[in-house]
Every structure is written in structure tokens, then in C-alpha cells.
C-alpha positions in Angstrom: -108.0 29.3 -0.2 -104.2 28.6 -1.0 -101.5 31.0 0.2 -99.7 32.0 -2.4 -97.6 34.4 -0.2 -97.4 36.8 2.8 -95.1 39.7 3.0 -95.3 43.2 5.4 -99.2 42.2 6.4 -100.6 41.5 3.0 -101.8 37.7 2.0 -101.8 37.1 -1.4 -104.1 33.9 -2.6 -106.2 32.1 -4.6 -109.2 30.4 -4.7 -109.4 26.7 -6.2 -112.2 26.8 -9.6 -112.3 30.7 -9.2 -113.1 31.8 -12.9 -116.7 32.1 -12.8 -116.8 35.7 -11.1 -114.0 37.8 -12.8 -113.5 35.9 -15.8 -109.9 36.8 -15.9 -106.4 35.2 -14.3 -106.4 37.0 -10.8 -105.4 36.7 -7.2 -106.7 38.1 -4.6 -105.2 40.3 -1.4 -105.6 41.0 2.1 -104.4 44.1 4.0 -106.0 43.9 7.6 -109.5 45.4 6.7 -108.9 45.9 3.3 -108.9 43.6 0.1 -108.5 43.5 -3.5 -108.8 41.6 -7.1 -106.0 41.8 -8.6 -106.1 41.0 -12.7 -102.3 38.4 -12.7 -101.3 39.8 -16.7 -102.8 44.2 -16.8 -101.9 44.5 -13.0 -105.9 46.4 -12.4 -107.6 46.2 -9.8 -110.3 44.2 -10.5 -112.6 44.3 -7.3 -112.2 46.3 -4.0 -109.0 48.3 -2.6 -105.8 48.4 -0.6 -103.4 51.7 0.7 -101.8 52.8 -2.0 -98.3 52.3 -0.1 -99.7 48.7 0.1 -100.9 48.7 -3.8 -97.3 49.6 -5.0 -96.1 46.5 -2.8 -98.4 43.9 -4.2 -97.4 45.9 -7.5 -93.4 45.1 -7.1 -94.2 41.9 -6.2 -96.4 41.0 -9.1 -94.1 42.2 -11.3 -91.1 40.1 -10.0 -93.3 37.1 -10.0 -95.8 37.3 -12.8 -94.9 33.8 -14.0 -95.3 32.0 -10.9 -98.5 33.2 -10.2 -100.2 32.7 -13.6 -98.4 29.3 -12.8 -100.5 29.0 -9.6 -103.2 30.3 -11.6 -103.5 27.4 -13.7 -102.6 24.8 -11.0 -105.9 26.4 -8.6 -108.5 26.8 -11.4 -108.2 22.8 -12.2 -108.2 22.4 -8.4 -104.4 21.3 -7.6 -102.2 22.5 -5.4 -100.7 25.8 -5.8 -96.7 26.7 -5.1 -95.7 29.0 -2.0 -94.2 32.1 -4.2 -91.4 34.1 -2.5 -92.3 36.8 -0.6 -91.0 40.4 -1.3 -88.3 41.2 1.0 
């Protein structure tokens, strides 16, 4: 499960191989008891749920980084090491 980043309690990550279950680029997100699927290129939630404040967050962030994490996407589904991506500040 590579980090991809960790800013104001959220983990964002990626599993290596992971294209099986959503079919789709993704990461995923953790938010102490909460998590979510989140689709890298539409922004959707694919799977589960974060606080809204917390959405918008991972929202901003995706948006400044898109590239680097479809990047990372492509480096974890063929099992390579993924970059750390900057955190929002």
C-alpha cells in the first residue's frame, strides 16, 4: 500500500495491481474511520465516504496534482514504486 501523500489527517494511496475491483484509475483515502475510492480523471467517488470538509480537501488536492497521480497510477498497477506527491498545505 504506497503513500502517495498525507495532509490534515487524510492518507492518500494506492494499492500495487489494483485494477481488478474498480476498473478505473483511482486512489484510495483515509480519514480516521472513514475511507473512500476516489476515480484519479471524473473526481467520483467510487466506493465509500469522507466529511464533506474533508472531500473538498482531497478535491483541491486532486486537482493540483492530477498528473502525478495518474503518474503513480501507472507506476503501482505494473507493481513499481510510486512517487511521494506533495501534500496540500
Amino acid at each position: 500500500m504506497p503513500i502517495l501523500s498525507m495532509f490534515y489527517g487524510i492518507v492518500a494511496y494506492m494499492y500495487f495491481y489494483d485494477t481488478q475491483q474498480h476498473r478505473m484509475p483511482h486512489f484510495h483515502v483515509e480519514y480516521a474511520e472513514y475511507t473512500a475510492v476516489i476515480a484519479i480523471q471524473s473526481s467520483k467517488v467510487l466506493q465509500g465516504n469522507l466529511p464533506p470538509n474533508k472531500m473538498k480537501l482531497v478535491q483541491a488536492w486532486l486537482e493540483i496534482h492530477r498528473d502525478d497521480i495518474m503518474a503513480d497510477w501507472t507506476l503501482a498497477v505494473r507493481g513499481l514504486p510510486v512517487q511521494r506527491i506533495k501534500p496540500l498545505e
